[in-house]
C-alpha positions, 0 to 999 in steps of 0.5 A: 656437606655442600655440593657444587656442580661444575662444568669443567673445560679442559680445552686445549694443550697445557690447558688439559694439564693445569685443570686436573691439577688445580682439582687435586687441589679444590677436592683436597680443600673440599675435605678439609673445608666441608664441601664437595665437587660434583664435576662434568666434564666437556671435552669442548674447544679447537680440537673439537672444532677440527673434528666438528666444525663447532668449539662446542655443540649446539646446545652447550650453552643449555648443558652450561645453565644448570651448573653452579659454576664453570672451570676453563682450563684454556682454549687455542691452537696454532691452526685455527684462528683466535677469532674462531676459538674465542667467539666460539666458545668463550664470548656465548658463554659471557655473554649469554650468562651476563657475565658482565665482570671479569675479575683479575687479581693481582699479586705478587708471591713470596719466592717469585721474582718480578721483573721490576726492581726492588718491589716486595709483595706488600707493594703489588695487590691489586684488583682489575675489574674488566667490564666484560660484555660490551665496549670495545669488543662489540659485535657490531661493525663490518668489512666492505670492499674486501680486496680492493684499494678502497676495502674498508673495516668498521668496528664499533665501541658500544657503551651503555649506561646499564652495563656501565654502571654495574661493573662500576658499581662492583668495583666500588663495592668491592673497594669497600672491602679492600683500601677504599682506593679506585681508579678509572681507566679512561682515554677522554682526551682522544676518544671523543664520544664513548670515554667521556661517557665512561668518565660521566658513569664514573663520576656518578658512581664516585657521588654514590660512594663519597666515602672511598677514594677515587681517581680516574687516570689515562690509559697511557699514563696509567700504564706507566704508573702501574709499573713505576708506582704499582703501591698507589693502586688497589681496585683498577676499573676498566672497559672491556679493551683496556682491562683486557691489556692492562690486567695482562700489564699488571700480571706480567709486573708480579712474575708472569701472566702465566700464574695470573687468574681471573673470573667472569662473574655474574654478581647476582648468581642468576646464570652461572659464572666462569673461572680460567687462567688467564695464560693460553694454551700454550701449544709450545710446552703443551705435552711435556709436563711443565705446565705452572698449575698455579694460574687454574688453582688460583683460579678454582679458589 
Protein backbone atom coordinates (compact mmCIF):
# COMPACT_ATOMS: atom_id res chain seq x y z
CA UNK A 1 0.00 0.00 0.00
CA UNK A 2 1.41 3.43 -0.66
CA UNK A 3 1.90 5.91 2.27
CA UNK A 4 1.83 9.55 1.92
CA UNK A 5 3.16 11.71 4.63
CA UNK A 6 1.11 14.88 5.16
CA UNK A 7 1.68 17.93 7.21
CA UNK A 8 -1.65 18.85 7.89
CA UNK A 9 -2.62 22.98 9.00
CA UNK A 10 -5.66 23.10 10.30
CA UNK A 11 -5.24 27.11 10.73
CA UNK A 12 -8.13 29.13 12.03
CA UNK A 13 -11.96 29.08 12.23
CA UNK A 14 -13.93 27.26 9.93
CA UNK A 15 -10.70 26.22 8.69
CA UNK A 16 -10.17 23.84 11.68
CA UNK A 17 -13.92 22.48 10.64
CA UNK A 18 -13.55 21.58 6.76
CA UNK A 19 -10.07 19.94 7.12
CA UNK A 20 -11.18 17.04 9.23
CA UNK A 21 -13.78 16.49 7.25
CA UNK A 22 -12.20 16.55 3.93
CA UNK A 23 -9.89 13.66 5.80
CA UNK A 24 -12.87 11.46 6.51
CA UNK A 25 -13.03 11.54 2.88
CA UNK A 26 -9.32 11.16 1.52
CA UNK A 27 -9.01 8.23 4.19
CA UNK A 28 -12.38 6.88 2.96
CA UNK A 29 -10.67 7.05 -0.79
CA UNK A 30 -7.65 5.64 0.44
CA UNK A 31 -9.22 2.30 1.36
CA UNK A 32 -11.00 2.00 -1.36
CA UNK A 33 -8.01 2.94 -3.78
CA UNK A 34 -5.03 1.41 -2.18
CA UNK A 35 -3.25 3.89 -0.19
CA UNK A 36 -2.74 5.46 3.09
CA UNK A 37 -2.16 8.88 4.92
CA UNK A 38 0.36 9.23 7.53
CA UNK A 39 -0.81 12.60 8.97
CA UNK A 40 0.96 15.25 11.30
CA UNK A 41 -0.37 17.73 12.52
CA UNK A 42 0.64 21.60 13.16
CA UNK A 43 -1.65 23.64 15.28
CA UNK A 44 0.21 26.76 13.17
CA UNK A 45 -1.67 30.04 12.16
CA UNK A 46 -3.33 33.66 13.72
CA UNK A 47 -3.98 31.87 17.06
CA UNK A 48 -0.71 30.89 17.42
CA UNK A 49 0.66 34.00 16.30
CA UNK A 50 -1.68 35.85 19.54
CA UNK A 51 -0.04 33.35 21.67
CA UNK A 52 3.50 33.39 20.19
CA UNK A 53 4.02 36.17 18.13
CA UNK A 54 4.99 33.79 15.29
CA UNK A 55 2.21 31.92 12.47
CA UNK A 56 4.50 29.13 12.99
CA UNK A 57 7.75 28.56 14.92
CA UNK A 58 10.95 29.06 13.54
CA UNK A 59 11.91 25.86 12.30
CA UNK A 60 8.63 25.04 10.60
CA UNK A 61 9.63 25.19 7.40
CA UNK A 62 12.51 22.33 8.36
CA UNK A 63 9.48 20.34 9.98
CA UNK A 64 7.44 21.05 6.18
CA UNK A 65 10.50 19.47 4.14
CA UNK A 66 10.50 16.05 4.81
CA UNK A 67 6.80 15.68 3.97
CA UNK A 68 4.99 14.44 0.97
CA UNK A 69 2.61 17.00 0.89
CA UNK A 70 0.96 19.67 2.81
CA UNK A 71 -2.85 20.27 3.70
CA UNK A 72 -4.05 23.79 4.73
CA UNK A 73 -7.38 24.21 6.14
CA UNK A 74 -7.37 28.38 6.31
CA UNK A 75 -5.68 30.76 8.03
CA UNK A 76 -7.01 34.76 9.59
CA UNK A 77 -8.88 36.27 12.01
CA UNK A 78 -10.37 39.65 12.75
CA UNK A 79 -7.72 40.73 14.89
CA UNK A 80 -4.57 40.31 13.35
CA UNK A 81 -3.85 42.04 10.19
CA UNK A 82 -3.77 39.90 6.37
CA UNK A 83 -0.41 40.93 6.01
CA UNK A 84 0.80 39.30 8.92
CA UNK A 85 -1.14 36.08 8.71
CA UNK A 86 -0.15 35.58 5.08
CA UNK A 87 3.59 36.55 4.92
CA UNK A 88 3.98 34.75 7.94
CA UNK A 89 3.13 31.68 7.00
CA UNK A 90 1.77 31.01 3.58
CA UNK A 91 4.41 32.92 1.40
CA UNK A 92 7.70 31.13 3.22
CA UNK A 93 6.29 28.06 2.40
CA UNK A 94 5.62 28.99 -1.35
CA UNK A 95 8.40 30.31 -1.86
CA UNK A 96 10.85 28.34 0.10
CA UNK A 97 9.51 24.84 -1.61
CA UNK A 98 9.27 26.64 -5.18
CA UNK A 99 5.99 26.57 -5.26
CA UNK A 100 5.95 28.42 -8.19
CA UNK A 101 1.89 27.31 -9.63
CA UNK A 102 -1.00 28.02 -8.04
CA UNK A 103 -3.31 25.71 -9.62
CA UNK A 104 -7.10 26.77 -9.28
CA UNK A 105 -9.76 24.58 -11.04
CA UNK A 106 -12.83 25.60 -11.87
CA UNK A 107 -16.34 23.90 -12.30
CA UNK A 108 -19.53 24.13 -12.10
CA UNK A 109 -21.48 21.29 -10.14
CA UNK A 110 -24.60 19.52 -10.84
CA UNK A 111 -27.25 20.92 -8.25
CA UNK A 112 -25.30 24.12 -7.68
CA UNK A 113 -26.63 27.29 -8.83
CA UNK A 114 -24.68 30.02 -10.61
CA UNK A 115 -25.42 33.37 -10.60
CA UNK A 116 -25.18 33.56 -14.21
CA UNK A 117 -28.22 32.98 -16.04
CA UNK A 118 -28.96 30.08 -18.39
CA UNK A 119 -25.09 28.24 -18.14
CA UNK A 120 -24.84 24.57 -17.55
CA UNK A 121 -21.75 22.56 -16.16
CA UNK A 122 -20.83 21.71 -19.83
CA UNK A 123 -20.24 25.17 -20.30
CA UNK A 124 -17.62 26.37 -17.05
CA UNK A 125 -14.56 23.79 -16.74
CA UNK A 126 -11.82 25.81 -16.71
CA UNK A 127 -7.94 25.78 -15.26
CA UNK A 128 -6.43 29.27 -13.97
CA UNK A 129 -2.84 28.92 -13.63
CA UNK A 130 -1.58 31.63 -11.25
CA UNK A 131 2.22 32.17 -11.26
CA UNK A 132 2.91 31.93 -7.72
CA UNK A 133 6.12 33.33 -6.68
CA UNK A 134 7.24 36.34 -7.98
CA UNK A 135 5.08 39.35 -10.20
CA UNK A 136 3.37 41.61 -8.39
CA UNK A 137 3.49 40.13 -4.96
CA UNK A 138 7.41 40.81 -4.79
CA UNK A 139 8.96 41.70 -1.72
CA UNK A 140 10.81 44.44 -3.08
CA UNK A 141 9.58 48.31 -2.42
CA UNK A 142 9.29 50.41 0.61
CA UNK A 143 7.60 53.29 2.42
CA UNK A 144 9.51 56.74 3.18
CA UNK A 145 8.16 59.64 4.89
CA UNK A 146 5.41 57.99 6.92
CA UNK A 147 2.91 60.68 8.32
CA UNK A 148 3.96 63.67 6.35
CA UNK A 149 2.31 65.06 3.35
CA UNK A 150 5.09 63.88 1.23
CA UNK A 151 4.78 59.92 2.48
CA UNK A 152 5.26 58.02 -0.21
CA UNK A 153 5.10 53.79 -0.86
CA UNK A 154 6.82 52.07 -3.54
CA UNK A 155 6.10 48.40 -4.68
CA UNK A 156 7.86 46.66 -7.19
CA UNK A 157 6.64 44.15 -9.85
CA UNK A 158 9.59 41.78 -10.33
CA UNK A 159 9.25 39.52 -13.68
CA UNK A 160 11.78 37.13 -14.46
CA UNK A 161 12.34 35.13 -17.49
CA UNK A 162 13.10 31.64 -15.31
CA UNK A 163 9.88 31.99 -13.25
CA UNK A 164 7.97 33.12 -16.46
CA UNK A 165 8.55 30.62 -18.43
CA UNK A 166 7.79 27.82 -16.20
CA UNK A 167 4.25 28.58 -15.16
CA UNK A 168 3.98 29.13 -18.81
CA UNK A 169 5.34 26.04 -19.63
CA UNK A 170 2.92 24.17 -17.03
CA UNK A 171 0.06 25.81 -18.65
CA UNK A 172 0.58 24.86 -21.95
CA UNK A 173 1.56 21.07 -21.02
CA UNK A 174 -1.40 21.12 -19.05
CA UNK A 175 -3.50 22.32 -22.15
CA UNK A 176 -2.28 19.59 -23.87
CA UNK A 177 -4.19 17.14 -21.93
CA UNK A 178 -7.57 19.23 -21.72
CA UNK A 179 -9.08 21.18 -25.31
CA UNK A 180 -5.67 22.65 -26.50
CA UNK A 181 -7.02 26.03 -25.65
CA UNK A 182 -4.82 28.83 -23.85
CA UNK A 183 -5.09 32.12 -22.72
CA UNK A 184 -2.74 34.74 -21.38
CA UNK A 185 -3.85 37.43 -19.11
CA UNK A 186 -2.06 40.60 -19.95
CA UNK A 187 -2.49 44.56 -19.32
CA UNK A 188 0.24 45.51 -22.27
CA UNK A 189 -1.35 48.58 -23.36
CA UNK A 190 -0.90 50.27 -19.89
CA UNK A 191 1.63 48.26 -17.95
CA UNK A 192 4.57 49.62 -20.20
CA UNK A 193 7.68 47.24 -18.91
CA UNK A 194 6.93 44.09 -17.26
CA UNK A 195 3.43 43.02 -19.24
CA UNK A 196 4.80 43.38 -22.71
CA UNK A 197 7.66 41.05 -21.17
CA UNK A 198 5.04 38.45 -19.91
CA UNK A 199 3.55 38.82 -23.77
CA UNK A 200 6.96 38.02 -25.12
CA UNK A 201 7.72 35.01 -22.66
CA UNK A 202 3.95 34.11 -24.27
CA UNK A 203 4.78 34.25 -27.64
CA UNK A 204 7.80 32.23 -27.22
CA UNK A 205 6.06 29.66 -25.11
CA UNK A 206 3.21 29.60 -28.24
CA UNK A 207 6.22 28.77 -31.04
CA UNK A 208 7.40 25.88 -28.56
CA UNK A 209 3.64 24.57 -28.46
CA UNK A 210 2.45 25.40 -32.53
CA UNK A 211 0.04 22.71 -31.97
CA UNK A 212 -2.45 24.29 -29.34
CA UNK A 213 -4.66 26.99 -29.70
CA UNK A 214 -3.39 30.34 -28.01
CA UNK A 215 -4.58 33.57 -27.25
CA UNK A 216 -3.62 36.24 -24.97
CA UNK A 217 -6.52 38.85 -23.82
CA UNK A 218 -6.79 42.20 -21.39
CA UNK A 219 -7.19 41.58 -18.06
CA UNK A 220 -10.28 43.70 -18.30
CA UNK A 221 -11.58 42.57 -20.85
CA UNK A 222 -10.85 39.13 -20.01
CA UNK A 223 -13.06 39.60 -17.00
CA UNK A 224 -15.72 40.40 -18.72
CA UNK A 225 -15.51 37.34 -21.37
CA UNK A 226 -15.32 35.27 -18.34
CA UNK A 227 -18.68 35.83 -17.18
CA UNK A 228 -20.35 36.54 -20.42
CA UNK A 229 -18.74 33.78 -22.58
CA UNK A 230 -17.32 31.53 -19.53
CA UNK A 231 -17.27 28.23 -22.65
CA UNK A 232 -14.62 30.00 -24.73
CA UNK A 233 -12.09 29.33 -22.06
CA UNK A 234 -10.20 26.17 -20.80
CA UNK A 235 -6.56 26.72 -19.45
CA UNK A 236 -6.16 30.92 -18.12
CA UNK A 237 -2.46 31.71 -17.37
CA UNK A 238 -1.82 34.47 -15.26
CA UNK A 239 1.04 36.64 -13.12
CA UNK A 240 0.72 36.30 -9.43
CA UNK A 241 -1.95 39.49 -9.12
CA UNK A 242 -4.06 39.08 -11.90
CA UNK A 243 -4.81 34.95 -11.41
CA UNK A 244 -5.12 35.80 -7.83
CA UNK A 245 -8.29 38.06 -8.85
CA UNK A 246 -9.45 36.41 -11.73
CA UNK A 247 -9.41 32.81 -10.41
CA UNK A 248 -11.53 34.11 -7.35
CA UNK A 249 -13.91 35.91 -10.57
CA UNK A 250 -14.04 32.57 -11.91
CA UNK A 251 -15.05 30.68 -8.60
CA UNK A 252 -17.56 33.04 -8.00
CA UNK A 253 -19.46 32.45 -11.61
CA UNK A 254 -19.87 28.30 -10.66
CA UNK A 255 -21.50 28.94 -6.98
CA UNK A 256 -19.15 30.35 -4.64
CA UNK A 257 -15.32 30.91 -3.88
CA UNK A 258 -16.29 28.90 -0.98
CA UNK A 259 -16.50 25.38 -2.78
CA UNK A 260 -13.37 26.41 -5.10
CA UNK A 261 -10.06 24.64 -4.42
CA UNK A 262 -6.41 25.19 -5.49
CA UNK A 263 -2.91 24.05 -5.20
CA UNK A 264 0.67 25.51 -4.80
CA UNK A 265 2.64 23.23 -6.97
CA UNK A 266 6.21 22.32 -7.19
CA UNK A 267 5.92 20.49 -10.56
CA UNK A 268 9.36 18.84 -10.42
CA UNK A 269 8.15 17.42 -6.66
CA UNK A 270 11.70 18.45 -5.38
CA UNK A 271 10.18 20.28 -2.34
CA UNK A 272 6.87 19.53 -1.21
CA UNK A 273 3.54 21.01 -2.59
CA UNK A 274 0.46 22.65 -0.92
CA UNK A 275 -3.01 22.08 -0.99
CA UNK A 276 -6.21 24.59 0.65
CA UNK A 277 -9.47 25.87 -0.06
CA UNK A 278 -9.47 28.90 -1.70
CA UNK A 279 -12.23 30.32 0.86
CA UNK A 280 -10.84 32.39 4.45
CA UNK A 281 -11.30 31.49 7.59
CA UNK A 282 -14.59 32.61 7.86
CA UNK A 283 -14.55 34.23 11.61
CA UNK A 284 -18.41 34.87 10.81
CA UNK A 285 -19.84 30.96 10.78
CA UNK A 286 -16.39 29.66 12.42
CA UNK A 287 -18.34 27.65 15.07
CA UNK A 288 -21.38 26.82 14.23
CA UNK A 289 -21.13 23.99 12.31
CA UNK A 290 -22.17 24.97 8.75
CA UNK A 291 -18.81 25.13 7.12
CA UNK A 292 -19.18 23.80 3.19
CA UNK A 293 -16.35 20.84 3.50
CA UNK A 294 -16.27 20.72 -0.47
CA UNK A 295 -13.48 23.43 -1.27
CA UNK A 296 -10.73 21.14 1.17
CA UNK A 297 -12.19 17.63 -0.28
CA UNK A 298 -11.60 18.97 -3.70
CA UNK A 299 -8.60 20.34 -2.40
CA UNK A 300 -7.14 16.89 -0.94
CA UNK A 301 -8.38 15.01 -4.24
Amino acid sequence: MRRHRIAVIPGDGIGREVTPAALEVLEAAGRAHGFALETTEHPWGCDHFVETGRMMPVDALDTLRDTDAIFLGAVGRPDVPDHISLWGLLIPIRRTFRQYVNLRPIRLWPGIPSPLRDVTPEQIDMVIVRENNEGEYSEIGGRLYHGTEEELAVQQATFTRRGTDRVMEYAFKLAEGRSGRVCSATKSNGIIHTMPFWDERFAHATARHPQLEAEQVLIDALAAMVVLDPGRFDVIVASNLFGDILSDLAAAIAGSIGIAPSGNLNPERECPSMFEPVHGSAPDIAGQGIANPIGAIWSGA
